[in-house]
C-alpha positions in Angstrom: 18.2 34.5 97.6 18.8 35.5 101.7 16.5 38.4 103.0 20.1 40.6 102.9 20.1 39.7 99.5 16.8 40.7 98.4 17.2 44.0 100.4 20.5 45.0 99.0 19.2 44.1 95.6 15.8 46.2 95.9 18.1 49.3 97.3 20.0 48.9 93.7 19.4 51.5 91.0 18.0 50.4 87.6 21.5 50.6 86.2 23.2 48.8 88.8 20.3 45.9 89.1 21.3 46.0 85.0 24.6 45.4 85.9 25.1 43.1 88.5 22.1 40.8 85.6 25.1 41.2 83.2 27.8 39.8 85.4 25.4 37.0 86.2 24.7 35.8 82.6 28.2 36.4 81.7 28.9 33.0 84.0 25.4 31.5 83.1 26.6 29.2 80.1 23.5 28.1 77.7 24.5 24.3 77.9 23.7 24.7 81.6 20.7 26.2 81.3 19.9 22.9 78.4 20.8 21.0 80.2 18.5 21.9 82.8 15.6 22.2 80.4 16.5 18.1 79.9 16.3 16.9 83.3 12.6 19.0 83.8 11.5 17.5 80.3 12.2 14.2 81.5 10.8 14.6 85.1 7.7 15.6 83.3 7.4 13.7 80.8 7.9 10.4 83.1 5.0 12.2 85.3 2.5 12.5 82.8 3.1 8.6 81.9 1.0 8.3 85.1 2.7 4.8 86.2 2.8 4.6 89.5 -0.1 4.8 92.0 1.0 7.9 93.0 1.1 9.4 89.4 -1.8 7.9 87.8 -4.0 11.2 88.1 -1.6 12.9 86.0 -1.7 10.8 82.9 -1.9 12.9 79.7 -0.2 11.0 77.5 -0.4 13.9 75.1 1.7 16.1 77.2 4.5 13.6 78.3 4.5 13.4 73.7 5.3 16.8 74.0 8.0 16.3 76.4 9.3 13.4 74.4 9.6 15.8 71.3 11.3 19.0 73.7 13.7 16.8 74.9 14.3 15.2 71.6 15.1 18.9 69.9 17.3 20.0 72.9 19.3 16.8 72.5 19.8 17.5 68.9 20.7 20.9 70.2 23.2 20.5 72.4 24.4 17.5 70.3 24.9 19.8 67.4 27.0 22.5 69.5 28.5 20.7 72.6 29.4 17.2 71.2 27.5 14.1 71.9 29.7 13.7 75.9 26.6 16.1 77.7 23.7 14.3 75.8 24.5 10.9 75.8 23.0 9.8 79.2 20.1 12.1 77.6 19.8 9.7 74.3 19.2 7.0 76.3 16.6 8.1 78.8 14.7 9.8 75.8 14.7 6.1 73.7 13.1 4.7 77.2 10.3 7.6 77.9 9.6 6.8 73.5 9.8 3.0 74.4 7.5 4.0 77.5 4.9 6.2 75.7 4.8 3.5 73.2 3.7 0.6 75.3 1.1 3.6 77.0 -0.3 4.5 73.8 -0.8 1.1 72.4 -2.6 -0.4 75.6 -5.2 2.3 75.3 -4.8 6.3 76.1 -7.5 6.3 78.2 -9.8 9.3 77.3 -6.3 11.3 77.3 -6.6 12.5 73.5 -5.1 11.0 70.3 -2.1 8.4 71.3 -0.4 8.9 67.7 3.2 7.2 67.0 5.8 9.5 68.3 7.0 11.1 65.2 11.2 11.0 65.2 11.1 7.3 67.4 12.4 5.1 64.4 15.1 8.1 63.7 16.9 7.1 66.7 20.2 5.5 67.0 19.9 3.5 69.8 
């Protein structure tokens, strides 16, 4: 937002800064904001893998789990609702970061808490 921007909006009255959210959400779609959600899970997750040189300090190989298992709901999601055409670029990206946080875990976590087997892996149809 400009600095006109943020001045007109702080010289808005409660009800009009009410009104002007209203007309934003009713273009914000939910898909949108998924899908959104999907692409930071995945950014994340493949940061907390810690593969690269650059990366290595953030290893927690129980956070990018978590991210496995966000992304893996919000697929499901979105699947469920919007049809498989806005996930499917998502399925396949989410079998690599399971393939990826498989190969991590078993070579050793590290000191990075319990590696376990991501729960949901075998369930997917890839």
């Amino acid at each position: 937002m400009g600095e006109d921007a943020r001045r007109e909006t702080a010289e808005l009255t409660d009800e009009q800064r009410a009104a002007l959210i209203r007309e934003q959400l009713k273009a914000l779609r939910t898909v949108d904001v998924a899908r959104d959600m999907m692409i930071t899970l995945v950014t994340v997750g493949y940061q907390k893998f810690g593969l690269t040189q650059e990366t290595r300090e953030l290893r927690n190989l129980p956070d990018a789990r978590l991210a496995i298992e966000m992304l893996r709901g919000i697929v499901e999601a979105v699947a469920e609702v919007a049809g498989e055409d806005p996930v499917t670029e998502f399925r396949s990206t989410l079998a690599h970061m399971q393939l990826q946080y498989a190969r991590a875990a078993s070579s050793g976590a590290e000191g990075e808490g319990e590696a376990s087997a991501l729960p949901g892996a075998e369930d997917q149809d890839t």
